[in-house]
Structures are given as C-alpha cells and as structure tokens.
N, C-alpha and C positions, 0 to 999 in steps of 0.2 A: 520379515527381515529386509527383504528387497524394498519393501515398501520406503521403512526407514532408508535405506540408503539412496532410495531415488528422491525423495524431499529433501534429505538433509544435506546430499552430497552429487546430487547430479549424476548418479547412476542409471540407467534402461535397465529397469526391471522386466521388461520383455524383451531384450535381449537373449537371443537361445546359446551363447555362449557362459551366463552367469551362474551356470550351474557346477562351472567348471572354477572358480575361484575357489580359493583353498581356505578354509575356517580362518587361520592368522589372517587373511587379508580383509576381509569382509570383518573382523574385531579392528583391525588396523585402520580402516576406513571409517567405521562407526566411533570408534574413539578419538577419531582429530575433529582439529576444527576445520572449516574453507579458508581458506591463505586470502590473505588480504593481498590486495594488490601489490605494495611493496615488498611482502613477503616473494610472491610471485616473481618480481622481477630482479629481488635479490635472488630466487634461485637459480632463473635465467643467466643472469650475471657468473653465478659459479658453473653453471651448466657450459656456457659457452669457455671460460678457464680452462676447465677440464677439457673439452674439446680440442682446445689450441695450445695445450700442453701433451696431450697424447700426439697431436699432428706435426708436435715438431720433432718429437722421436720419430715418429713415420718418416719425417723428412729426409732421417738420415739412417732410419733403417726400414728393409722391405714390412719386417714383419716381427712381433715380438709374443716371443712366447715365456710364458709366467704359471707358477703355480695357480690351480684352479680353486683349490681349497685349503684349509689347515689341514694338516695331519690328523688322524683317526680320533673321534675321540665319541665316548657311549652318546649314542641315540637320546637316551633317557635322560640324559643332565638334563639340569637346568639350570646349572651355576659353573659353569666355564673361564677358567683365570688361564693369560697366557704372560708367563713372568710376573706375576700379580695385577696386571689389569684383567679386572673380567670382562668377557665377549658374552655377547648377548648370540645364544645359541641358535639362532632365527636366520639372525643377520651375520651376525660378526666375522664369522669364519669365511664368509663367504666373498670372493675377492673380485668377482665377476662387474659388480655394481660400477663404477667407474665408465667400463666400456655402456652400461645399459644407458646410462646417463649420457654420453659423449656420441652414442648411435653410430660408433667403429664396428665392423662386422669380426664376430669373434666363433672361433670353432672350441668345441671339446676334445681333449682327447681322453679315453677312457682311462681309469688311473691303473700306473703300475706299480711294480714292490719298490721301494727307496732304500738306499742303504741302512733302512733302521726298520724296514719291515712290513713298514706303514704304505697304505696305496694314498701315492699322488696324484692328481689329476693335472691335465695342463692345458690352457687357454691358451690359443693362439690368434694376435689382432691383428687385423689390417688396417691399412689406408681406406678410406669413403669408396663405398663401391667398386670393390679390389674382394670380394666374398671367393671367388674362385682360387688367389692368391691364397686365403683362408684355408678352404678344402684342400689343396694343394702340399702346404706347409704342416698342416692337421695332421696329412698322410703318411708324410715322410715319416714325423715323428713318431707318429704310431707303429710303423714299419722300422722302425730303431728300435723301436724300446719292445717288440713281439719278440 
C-alpha cells in the first residue's frame, strides 16, 4: 500500500509516522490524481483568500470563536442531509478546515450541552502566531460553559 502511494503520490514510505494515517486518507490519497500545476496554484490563490479574509476579521477582532462541529448525529450514517443538502459524513460537518487551510492557530474547546441537548463544540482562532491568545480565550470559555 505504501508502496503505491510513495510512486504514485510522493509519499515516504519509511517514514515512522505512516502508520498513523487513518484508512480515509490513505483511500483519499490513492484515489486522486497529482494536481497539475495550474491546479496547484489555483489552490494557492484560494488558499491565500482564505487567509486574508479570516485576517481581516482578526483585524478587527482579538479572537473569534465558532461552532466546532454540526450538532450530534449517528456515528454509522452515511447519508447525512442538513435542510436537504447532503453532507459527506467525513468532511462535511466538520468546520475546522478553513483555519487548517489559512494556518490561523485554532484551540478546541470540549463540547457542552446546547439548548436542544446536543454537545457543541467550539473552535477558538487567532491572529498568526497569537496561539497563547488561543489557549487563553479556549479557557475562559471552557471555564463558562463548566
């Protein structure tokens, strides 16, 4: 398997961290193709968007905290509609992405009960290299919501 992915895809198959990649990724890997150049630097292009759209909210506030994930829903789906679009039960729900892309330092805070029952979770971001302001802000809120 490693083998595959280190020809097809420029993976380090001895690498002693590969062992820790999760079955979806290692399918997710082996099923795309390598991005062309334009692809690449059309992502680049969005990548930096993102970036300097999250930094101008920074601008004007210290720190912005956000639901971490959708509301509860079974483990076992695997056909997930939210208002009739379906969410790909992998990804979808999951609202983190933005910051992993844009490389803003982001804390969790462990989820609590919401007014409908459901554990929320909450992501808290900072400005570039502002990660203490993170832990900081993380804390509070956790220290709220205990």
């Amino acid at each position: 398997l490693f083998d595959r992915l280190e020809s097809n895809h420029g993976l380090d198959s001895h690498d002693a961290n590969n062992e820790r990649l999760r079955p979806v990724t290692v399918e997710t890997i082996l099923k795309s193709d390598p991005a062309s150049t334009h692809e690449y630097k059309t992502a680049d292009r969005v990548r930096t968007q993102v970036y300097d759209a999250v930094a101008e909210l920074l601008a004007e506030y210290d720190l912005l905290a956000l639901q971490a994930q959708r509301l509860d829903f079974p483990h076992e789906e695997h056909s997930i509609s939210v208002e009739g679009t379906k969410i790909d039960p992998l990804r979808g729900w999951l609202l983190t992405q933005p910051f992993n892309f844009s490389g803003h330092p982001v804390g969790s805070v462990p989820p609590s009960l919401s007014s409908t029952d459901l554990s929320v979770g909450t992501q808290v971001v900072g400005r570039q290299h502002a990660g203490t302001d993170v832990l900081a802000g993380s804390a509070v809120i956790e220290a709220e919501l205990s």
